[in-house]
C-alpha positions as CSV (number, residue, x, y, z in Angstrom):
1,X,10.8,-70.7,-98.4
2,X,12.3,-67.3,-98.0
3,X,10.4,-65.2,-94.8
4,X,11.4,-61.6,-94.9
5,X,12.6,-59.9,-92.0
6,X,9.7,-57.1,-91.7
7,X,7.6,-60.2,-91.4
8,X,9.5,-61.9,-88.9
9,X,9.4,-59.0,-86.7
10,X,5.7,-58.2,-87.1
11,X,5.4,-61.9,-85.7
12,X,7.8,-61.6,-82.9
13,X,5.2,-58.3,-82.1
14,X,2.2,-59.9,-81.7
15,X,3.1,-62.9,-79.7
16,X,5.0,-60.2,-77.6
17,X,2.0,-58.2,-77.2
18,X,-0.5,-61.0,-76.2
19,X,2.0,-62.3,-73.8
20,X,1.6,-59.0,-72.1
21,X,-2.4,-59.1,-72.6
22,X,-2.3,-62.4,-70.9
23,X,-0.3,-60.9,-68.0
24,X,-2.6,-58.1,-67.4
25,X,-5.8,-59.5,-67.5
26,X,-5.9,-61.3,-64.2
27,X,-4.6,-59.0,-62.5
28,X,-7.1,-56.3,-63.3
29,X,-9.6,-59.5,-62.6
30,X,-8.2,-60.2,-59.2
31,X,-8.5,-56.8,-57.6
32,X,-11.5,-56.6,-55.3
33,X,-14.6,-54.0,-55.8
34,X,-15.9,-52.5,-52.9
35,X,-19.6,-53.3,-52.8
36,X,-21.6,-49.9,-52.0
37,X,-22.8,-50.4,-47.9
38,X,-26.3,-50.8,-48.1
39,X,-29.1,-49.7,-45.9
40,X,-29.6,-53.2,-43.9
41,X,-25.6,-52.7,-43.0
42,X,-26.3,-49.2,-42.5
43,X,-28.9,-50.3,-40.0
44,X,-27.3,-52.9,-37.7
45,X,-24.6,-50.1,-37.5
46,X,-27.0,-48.0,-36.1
47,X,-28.9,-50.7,-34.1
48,X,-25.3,-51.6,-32.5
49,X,-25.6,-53.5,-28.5
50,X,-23.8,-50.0,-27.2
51,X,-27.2,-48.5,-28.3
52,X,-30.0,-51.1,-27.4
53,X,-32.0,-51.4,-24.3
54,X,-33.1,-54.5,-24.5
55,X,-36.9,-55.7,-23.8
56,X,-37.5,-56.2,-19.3
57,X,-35.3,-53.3,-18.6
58,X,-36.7,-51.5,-15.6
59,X,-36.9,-47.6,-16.1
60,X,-36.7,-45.8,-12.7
61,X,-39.0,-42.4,-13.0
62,X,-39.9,-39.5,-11.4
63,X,-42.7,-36.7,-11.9
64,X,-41.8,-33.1,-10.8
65,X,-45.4,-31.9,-10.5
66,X,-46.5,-33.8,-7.4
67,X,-46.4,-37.0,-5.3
68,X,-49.6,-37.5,-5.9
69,X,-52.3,-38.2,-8.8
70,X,-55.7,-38.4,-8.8
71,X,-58.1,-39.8,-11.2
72,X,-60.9,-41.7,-11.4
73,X,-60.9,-45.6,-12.6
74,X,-62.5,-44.3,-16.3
75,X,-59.8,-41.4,-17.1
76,X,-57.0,-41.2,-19.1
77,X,-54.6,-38.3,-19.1
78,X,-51.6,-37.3,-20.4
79,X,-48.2,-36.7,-18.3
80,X,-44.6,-36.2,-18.6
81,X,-42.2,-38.4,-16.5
82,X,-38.6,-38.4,-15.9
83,X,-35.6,-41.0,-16.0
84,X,-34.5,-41.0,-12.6
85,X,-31.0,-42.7,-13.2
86,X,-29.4,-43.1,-16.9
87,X,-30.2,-46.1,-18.5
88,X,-28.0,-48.5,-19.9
89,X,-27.0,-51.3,-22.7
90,X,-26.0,-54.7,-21.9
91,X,-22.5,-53.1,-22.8
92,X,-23.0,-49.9,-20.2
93,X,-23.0,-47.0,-22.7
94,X,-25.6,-44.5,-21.3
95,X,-28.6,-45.1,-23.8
96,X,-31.0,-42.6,-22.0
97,X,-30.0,-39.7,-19.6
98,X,-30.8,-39.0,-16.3
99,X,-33.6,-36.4,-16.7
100,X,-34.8,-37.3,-20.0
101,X,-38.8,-36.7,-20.5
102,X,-41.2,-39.4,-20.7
103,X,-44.2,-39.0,-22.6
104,X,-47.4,-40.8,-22.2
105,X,-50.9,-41.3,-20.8
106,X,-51.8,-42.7,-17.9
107,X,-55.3,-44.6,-18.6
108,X,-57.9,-47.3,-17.0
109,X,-56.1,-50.9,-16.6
110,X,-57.7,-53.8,-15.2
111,X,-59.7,-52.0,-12.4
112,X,-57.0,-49.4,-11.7
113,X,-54.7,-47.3,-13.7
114,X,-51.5,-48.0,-15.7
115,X,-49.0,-45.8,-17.0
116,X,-48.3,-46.3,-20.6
117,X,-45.1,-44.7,-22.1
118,X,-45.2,-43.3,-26.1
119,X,-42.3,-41.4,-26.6
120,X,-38.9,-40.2,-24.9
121,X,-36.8,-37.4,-25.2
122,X,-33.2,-37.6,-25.1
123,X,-31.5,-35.4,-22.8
124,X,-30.4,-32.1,-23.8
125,X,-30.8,-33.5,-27.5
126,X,-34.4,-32.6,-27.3
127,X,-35.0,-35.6,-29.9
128,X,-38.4,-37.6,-29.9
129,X,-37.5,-41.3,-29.7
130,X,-40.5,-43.9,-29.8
131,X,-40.8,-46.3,-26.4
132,X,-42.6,-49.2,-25.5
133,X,-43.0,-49.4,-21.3
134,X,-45.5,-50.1,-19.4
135,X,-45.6,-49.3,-15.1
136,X,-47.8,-51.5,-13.2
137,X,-51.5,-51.6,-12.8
138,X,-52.0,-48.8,-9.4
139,X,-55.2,-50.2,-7.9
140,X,-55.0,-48.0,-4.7
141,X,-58.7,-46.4,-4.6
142,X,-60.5,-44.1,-2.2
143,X,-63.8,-42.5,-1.7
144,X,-63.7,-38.2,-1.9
145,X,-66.5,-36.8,0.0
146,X,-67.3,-34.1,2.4
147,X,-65.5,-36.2,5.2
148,X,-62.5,-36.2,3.7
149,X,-59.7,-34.1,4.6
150,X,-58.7,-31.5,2.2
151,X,-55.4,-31.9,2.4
152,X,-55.4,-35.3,0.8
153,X,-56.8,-33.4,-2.1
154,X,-55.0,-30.1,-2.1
155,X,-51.7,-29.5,-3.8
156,X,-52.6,-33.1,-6.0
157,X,-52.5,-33.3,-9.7
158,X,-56.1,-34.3,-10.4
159,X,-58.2,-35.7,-13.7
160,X,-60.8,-33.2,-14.9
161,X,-63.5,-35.3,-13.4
162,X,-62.1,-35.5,-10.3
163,X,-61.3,-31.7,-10.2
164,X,-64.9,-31.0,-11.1
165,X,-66.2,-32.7,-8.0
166,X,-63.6,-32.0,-5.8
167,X,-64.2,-28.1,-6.4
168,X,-67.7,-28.6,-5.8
169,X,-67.0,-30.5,-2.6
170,X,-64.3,-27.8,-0.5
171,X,-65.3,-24.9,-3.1
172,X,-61.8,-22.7,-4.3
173,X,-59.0,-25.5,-3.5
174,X,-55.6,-25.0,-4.1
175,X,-55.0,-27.7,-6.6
176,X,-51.6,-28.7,-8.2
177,X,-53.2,-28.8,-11.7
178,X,-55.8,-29.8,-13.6
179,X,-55.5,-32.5,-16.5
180,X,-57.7,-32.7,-19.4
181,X,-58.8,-35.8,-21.4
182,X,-60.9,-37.2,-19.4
183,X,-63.6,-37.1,-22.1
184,X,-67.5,-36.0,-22.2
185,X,-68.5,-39.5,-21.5
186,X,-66.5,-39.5,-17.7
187,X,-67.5,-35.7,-17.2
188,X,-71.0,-36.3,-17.7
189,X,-70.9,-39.0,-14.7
190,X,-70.2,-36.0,-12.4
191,X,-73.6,-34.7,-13.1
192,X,-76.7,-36.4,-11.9
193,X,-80.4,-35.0,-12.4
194,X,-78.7,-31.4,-13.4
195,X,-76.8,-31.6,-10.3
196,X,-73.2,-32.0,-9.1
197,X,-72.3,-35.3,-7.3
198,X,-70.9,-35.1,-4.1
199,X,-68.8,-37.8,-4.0
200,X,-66.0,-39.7,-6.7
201,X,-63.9,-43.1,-6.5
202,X,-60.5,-42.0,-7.4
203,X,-57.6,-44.1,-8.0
204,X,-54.2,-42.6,-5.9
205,X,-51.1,-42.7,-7.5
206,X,-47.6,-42.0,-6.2
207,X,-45.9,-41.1,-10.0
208,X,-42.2,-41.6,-7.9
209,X,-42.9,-45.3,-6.4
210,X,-45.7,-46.4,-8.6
211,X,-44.7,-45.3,-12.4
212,X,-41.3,-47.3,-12.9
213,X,-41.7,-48.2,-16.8
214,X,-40.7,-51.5,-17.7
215,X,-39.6,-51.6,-21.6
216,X,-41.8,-54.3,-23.4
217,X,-40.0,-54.1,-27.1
218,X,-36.3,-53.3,-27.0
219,X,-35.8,-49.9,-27.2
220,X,-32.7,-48.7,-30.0
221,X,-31.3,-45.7,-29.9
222,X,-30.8,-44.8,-34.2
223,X,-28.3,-42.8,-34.8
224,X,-29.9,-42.4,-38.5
225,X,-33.0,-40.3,-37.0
């Protein structure tokens, strides 16, 4: 049978061109994608060990203010701490400055009071971080009556309550300051029958050996913030 050459070479075309097909196809099928990062990875970037505290880590503090609070067993107040020394990963990046602010409340704990941090604020960042840190229970108490020396109270950062006796006690004393919260129910004990009392329990706490936090969660520094 007679095969013209046109036909021939229309032939020899096609086989060349799936040849070809056949040599291109894997390859575009072996070359990797890059899968899109996605938040999870984004987040144990940013929850790396140089930027985790992790959960037991003792936080040395210190409070500017004064060396000495007073408030009664039923108060809670609000103060501002700092670190004392930077505080560390497991790796030894610095985590939290020196000097960074504390925020919290120090309330009523099992008889005494406890320090209980909410928030910290990274060095000269000035970035609100959440924290979970508790000090210990301070169950050091005394009595504050007209025996007592007014030195023990004077220059003292004092509860409401406790400033609302004590002025009625030694009259105009020079007080460190004055913190509110203390709440209409604790006020109200400090008046009996329309009249002042004369005496209160307070509990005595030294903010720079009695407030060092000890974290109770981890605490992660996020860079995504």
């Amino acid at each position: 049978m007679f095969i013209s050459n046109s036909w021939q070479a229309k032939v020899a075309a096609l086989m060349a061109l799936g040849m070809t097909s056949a040599t291109i196809v894997p390859a575009i099928a072996a070359t990797p994608v890059a899968a899109p990062q996605s938040n999870s990875n984004k987040l144990l970037i940013a929850q790396s060990p140089q930027s985790i505290v992790p959960v037991g880590t003792v936080i040395p503090v210190r409070y500017k203010k004064s060396d000495r609070v007073l408030v009664t067993p039923k108060e809670s107040v609000r103060l501002t701490l700092t670190t004392a020394t930077s505080v560390r990963s497991e790796r030894g990046n610095v985590v939290i400055p020196a000097g960074s602010q504390i925020n919290g409340r120090l309330r009523p704990a099992d008889g005494g009071s406890q320090f209980v941090a909410e928030s910290v604020v990274i060095g000269s960042q000035k970035r609100k971080y959440p924290i979970e840190a508790t000090s210990a229970v301070v169950r050091r108490k005394q009595i504050i009556d007209r025996k007592t020396n007014p030195d023990f109270v004077r220059g003292a950062v004092v509860g409401a309550a406790v400033g609302a006796v004590a002025s009625e006690i030694f009259g105009d004393i020079d007080l460190g300051a004055i913190l509110g919260g203390a709440g209409a129910g604790v006020l109200g004990e400090t008046i009996l029958g329309g009249r002042k009392r004369k005496e209160v329990e307070v509990v005595v706490v030294n903010p720079n050996r009695d407030l060092d936090l000890t974290l109770d969660e981890d605490f992660v520094l996020s860079r995504n913030r």
